[in-house]
N, C-alpha and C positions, 0 to 999 in steps of 0.2 A: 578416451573421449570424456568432456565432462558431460555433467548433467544437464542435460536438454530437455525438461521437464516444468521449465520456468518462462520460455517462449509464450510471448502474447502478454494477454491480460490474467494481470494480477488483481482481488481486490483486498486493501486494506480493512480488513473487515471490523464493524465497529461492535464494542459491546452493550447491548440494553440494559438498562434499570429498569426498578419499575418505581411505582410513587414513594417506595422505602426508600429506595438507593441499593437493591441491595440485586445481583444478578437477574436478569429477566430470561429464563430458558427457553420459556415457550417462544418468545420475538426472538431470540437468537435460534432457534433452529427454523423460522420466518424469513429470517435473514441467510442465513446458509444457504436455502432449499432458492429463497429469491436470485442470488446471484450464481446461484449455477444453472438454474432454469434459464437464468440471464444470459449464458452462453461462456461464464467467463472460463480462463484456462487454471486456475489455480487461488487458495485461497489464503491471505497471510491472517492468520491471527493474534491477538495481544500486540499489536503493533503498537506506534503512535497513537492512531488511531481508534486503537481497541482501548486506550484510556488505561493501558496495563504497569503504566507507575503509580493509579490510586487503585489497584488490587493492593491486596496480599498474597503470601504463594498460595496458599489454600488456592483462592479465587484462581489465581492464576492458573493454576492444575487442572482446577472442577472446569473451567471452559475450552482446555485444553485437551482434555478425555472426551467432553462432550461435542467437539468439534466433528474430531475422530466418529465417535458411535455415529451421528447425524452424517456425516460426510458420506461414508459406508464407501472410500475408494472412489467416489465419484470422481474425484478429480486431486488433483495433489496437494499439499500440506504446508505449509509454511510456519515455523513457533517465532513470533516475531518479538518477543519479552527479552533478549538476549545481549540487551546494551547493560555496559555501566560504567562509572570514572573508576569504578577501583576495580583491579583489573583478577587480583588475587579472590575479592567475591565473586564475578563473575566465572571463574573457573571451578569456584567451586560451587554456584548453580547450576552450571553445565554438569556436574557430576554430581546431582543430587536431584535433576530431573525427570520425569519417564517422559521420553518421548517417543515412545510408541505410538506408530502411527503416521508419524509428521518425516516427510522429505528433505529441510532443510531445516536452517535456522538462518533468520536475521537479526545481525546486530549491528547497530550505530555505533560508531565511533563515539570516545569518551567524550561525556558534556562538563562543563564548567572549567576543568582543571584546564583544559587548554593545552593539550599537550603539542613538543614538536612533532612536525612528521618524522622524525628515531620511536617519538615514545609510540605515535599511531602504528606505526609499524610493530613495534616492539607488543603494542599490546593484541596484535589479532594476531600474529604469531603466535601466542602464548591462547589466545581463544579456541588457533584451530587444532591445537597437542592436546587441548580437553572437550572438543566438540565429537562426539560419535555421529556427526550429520553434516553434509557439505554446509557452505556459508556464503549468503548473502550479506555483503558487505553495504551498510545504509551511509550513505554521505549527506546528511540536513544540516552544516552550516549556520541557518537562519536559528537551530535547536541548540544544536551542541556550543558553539561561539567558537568552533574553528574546522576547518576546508581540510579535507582528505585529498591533496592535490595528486594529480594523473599519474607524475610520477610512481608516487608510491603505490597508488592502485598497480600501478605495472609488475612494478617491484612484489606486490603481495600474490599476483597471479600467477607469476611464475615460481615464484618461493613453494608453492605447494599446493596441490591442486584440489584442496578441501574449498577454494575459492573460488566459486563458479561463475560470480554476479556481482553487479555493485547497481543499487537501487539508487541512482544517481537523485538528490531533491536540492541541486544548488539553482537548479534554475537557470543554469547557467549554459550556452550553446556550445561555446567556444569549448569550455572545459570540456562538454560532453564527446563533442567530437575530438577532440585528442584522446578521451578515452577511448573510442570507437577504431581511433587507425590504430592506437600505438597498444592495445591489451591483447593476448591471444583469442585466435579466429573460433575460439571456441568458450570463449568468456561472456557471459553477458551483460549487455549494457543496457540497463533497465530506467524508464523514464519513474523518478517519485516525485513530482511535481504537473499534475493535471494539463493546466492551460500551457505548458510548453512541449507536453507530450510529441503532441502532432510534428513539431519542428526537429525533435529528437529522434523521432524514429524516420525525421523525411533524410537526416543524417546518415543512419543505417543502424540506429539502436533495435535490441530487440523485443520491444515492447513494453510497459508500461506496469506500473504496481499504486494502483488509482482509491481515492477517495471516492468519487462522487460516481464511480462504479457501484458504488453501494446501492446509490438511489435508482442510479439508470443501469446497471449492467448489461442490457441489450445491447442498446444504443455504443455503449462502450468498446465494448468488447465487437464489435463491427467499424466502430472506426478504427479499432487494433488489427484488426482481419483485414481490412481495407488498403492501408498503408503499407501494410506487410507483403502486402498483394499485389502491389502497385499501384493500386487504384487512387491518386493523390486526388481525385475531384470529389469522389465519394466521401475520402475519410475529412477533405474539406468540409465539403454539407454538415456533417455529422458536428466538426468541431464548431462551424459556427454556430449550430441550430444552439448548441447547448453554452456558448459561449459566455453570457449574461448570466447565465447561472454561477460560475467559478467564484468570482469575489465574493456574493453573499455567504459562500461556504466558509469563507474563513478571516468575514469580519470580524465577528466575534471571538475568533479561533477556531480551532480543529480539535475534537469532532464536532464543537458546536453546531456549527451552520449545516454538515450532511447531517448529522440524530434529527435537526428540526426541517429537512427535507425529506427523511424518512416515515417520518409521524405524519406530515403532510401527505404522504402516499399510504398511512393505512398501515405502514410495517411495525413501528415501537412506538415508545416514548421518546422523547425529546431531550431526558434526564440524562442529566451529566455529573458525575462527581466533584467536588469542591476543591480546588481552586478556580476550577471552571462553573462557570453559569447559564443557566438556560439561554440558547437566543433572545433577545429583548422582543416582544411585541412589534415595534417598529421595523424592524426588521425581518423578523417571522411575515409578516404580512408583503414584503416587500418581495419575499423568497417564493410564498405564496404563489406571487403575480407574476414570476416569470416561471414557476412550473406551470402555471396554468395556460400560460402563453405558449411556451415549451409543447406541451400537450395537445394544445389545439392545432396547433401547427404541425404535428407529427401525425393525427386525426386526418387533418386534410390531405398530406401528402398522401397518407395511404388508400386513404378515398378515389384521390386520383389517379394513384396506381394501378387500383381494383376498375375504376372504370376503361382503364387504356389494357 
């Protein structure tokens, strides 16, 4: 069997700064302690999200031990640092890592070079002969400038079973469900892309490896439970309540728009490192008004709940 350890919700977890720029530990183990309080099933770190191409390995290490210490087993592990276009570095980060501690690794297929699907193939074959930890295969498309198509997912899951998942973020329905009939019954088809989650797993994906889990992980991780559960009317509610929030997450980009959701709840800063920039005011404010909408709205339900 493979690894069945990656079922449900995932959250892309982000990393804080503080007013330097320089690691924020105290909101990162804030953060940690938030989204497993939050319910969710597992935790990726140094992902896209965790902003882990403006680290250094230092950086990249020091929040990957401190993951670990703060985590204490709670819940499983994911080192999500594990992309790159060259394929011969990345092998030999795989063997220059400790990853003690962590359950998996996720890695993106090469960005820029554009390789065919031979080279995509050619190169995670070559990733899982130097990976000591199964692997979560990331498809972002909109990131990398080119499409990990179904085929070759197929072709990579049965080639060897260090491949347990593909954190699918094309967005894309059609593709997802072909990955879903045509991958073995024991591979998982992971939603990375939020606002089409819900449609992916009504497919028969196995759940979700979310952004804005960050901010809500309750909420999240229940409309993952929900779905999973059958319950398509609940994990509806859920998606639309939270609906209007998705886009202001990533007008600006990603993590933009969740760090300046999270600062809004009292968890970190807002700080992003450079090439990226703080959410703008006009925006910040706008994000504001539908967590605050969000919020009151979730107030009430439960209000009503508690009286019925």
């Amino acid at each position: 069997m493979r690894e069945q350890l990656f079922k449900g919700t995932g959250v892309a977890l982000i990393t804080p700064f503080d007013t330097q720029n320089n690691i924020d530990f105290p909101a990162l183990e804030r953060m940690i302690n938030h989204v497993i309080d939050g319910g969710i099933d597992y935790i990726v770190s140094l992902g896209t999200t965790g902003e882990a191409i403006t680290l250094n390995s230092a950086e990249c290490q020091s929040v990957l031990d401190f993951t670990v210490k703060i985590t204490q087993k709670r819940v499983p592990l994911v080192a999500g640092c594990f992309g790159h276009n060259n394929t011969a570095k990345l092998v030999q980060k795989l063997h220059n890592a400790n990853l003690n501690g962590f359950d998996a690794i996720l890695s993106s297929s090469p960005s820029y070079n554009k390789p065919t699907q031979e080279g995509i193939y050619q190169h995670y074959i070559r990733v899982a002969a130097a990976s000591p930890l199964p692997i979560i295969i990331y498809n972002v498309p909109s990131r990398t400038g080119s499409n990990i198509e179904p085929s070759t997912i197929v072709r990579l899951a049965n080639a060897n079973d260090k491949f347990i998942a593909i954190k699918e973020a094309s967005g894309d329905i059609t593709q997802a469900s072909s990955l879903i009939k045509h991958t073995p019954k024991d591979f998982l088809v992971l939603s990375g892309d939020d606002p089409t989650a819900l449609a992916l797993m009504a497919c028969g994906g196995d759940g979700i490896i979310s952004v804005i889990g960050n901010a809500f992980p309750k909420a999240w991780s229940s409309l993952t439970k929900a779905i999973l559960n059958g319950n398509l009317s609940k994990a509806q509610q859920i998606n639309n309540a939270l609906w209007d929030i998705h886009p202001l997450l990533y007008i600006e980009g990603n993590p933009v728009g969740v760090k300046a959701a999270c600062e809004t709840l009292g968890l970190c800063r807002k700080n992003v490192r450079l090439p990226l920039v703080e959410l703008s005011k006009e925006q910040h404010l706008l994000l504001e008004t539908e967590i605050q909408t969000y919020q009151k709205k979730q107030h009430q339900t439960d209000s009503s709940a508690v009286k019925n």
